[in-house]
Residue, then its C-alpha position, 0 to 999 in steps of 0.5 A: x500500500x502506497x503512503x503519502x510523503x511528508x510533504x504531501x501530507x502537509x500541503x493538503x492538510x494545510x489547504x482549507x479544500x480538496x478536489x474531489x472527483x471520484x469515477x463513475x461506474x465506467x471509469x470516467x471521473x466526476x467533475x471535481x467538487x471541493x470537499x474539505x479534508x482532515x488529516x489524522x497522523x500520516x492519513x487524510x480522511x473526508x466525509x460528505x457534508x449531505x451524508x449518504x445523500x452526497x453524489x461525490x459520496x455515492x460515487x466514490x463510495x461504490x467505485x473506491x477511486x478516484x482523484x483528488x488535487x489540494x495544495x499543489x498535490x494532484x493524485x489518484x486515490x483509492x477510498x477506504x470506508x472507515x467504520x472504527x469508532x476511535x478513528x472516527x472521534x479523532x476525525x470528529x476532533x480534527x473538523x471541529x479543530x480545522x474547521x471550526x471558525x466556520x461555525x456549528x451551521x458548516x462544522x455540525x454536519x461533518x461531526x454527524x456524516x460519520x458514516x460517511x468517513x473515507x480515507x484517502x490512500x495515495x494510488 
């Protein structure tokens, strides 16, 4: 499995949004959508700010790749679910911590689409 460099890691994490454009069921990518990303020791997650209902969301979810363009970085992905409970409080921490000068209106909704956590591995 492919990891991020260092470099990489503080350049999105530093950025307020990523570029998402996850594939279609044929393999052709989504117009990019700016998403915010979150980064937790030498990983990047994301959620969708809709839940389930977010399109981005369905389509990485069902394709598991895709690509993304933050900070200068400009990589295919592959998107893993994550479901672990710990993983997730810490993300929940990292959205209110990073984003949290945008107010509970924009913050709430990504702390409540836990369901929706992917991370993002380097392809």
């Amino acid at each position: 499995m492919t990891t991020w460099t260092s470099d990489e890691l503080d350049r999105i994490a530093g950025a307020d949004e990523l570029e998402m454009a996850p594939l279609r069921r044929d393999g052709t990518p989504r117009r990019p959508v700016p998403i915010w990303v979150v980064r937790d020791g030498d990983d990047l997650y994301v959620r969708s700010f809709r839940g389930t209902d977010g399109g981005w969301w369905r389509a990485a979810r069902a394709s598991h790749e895709g690509h993304i363009r933050s900070g200068g970085v400009d990589k295919n992905v592959t998107f893993v679910e994550v479901a672990d409970s710990e993983i997730n409080d810490r993300i929940d921490t990292a959205y209110r911590t990073k984003y949290g000068r945008f107010g509970g209106a924009y913050v709430n909704p990504m702390v409540v689409a836990r369901s929706t956590t992917l991370k993002l591995v380097p392809g």
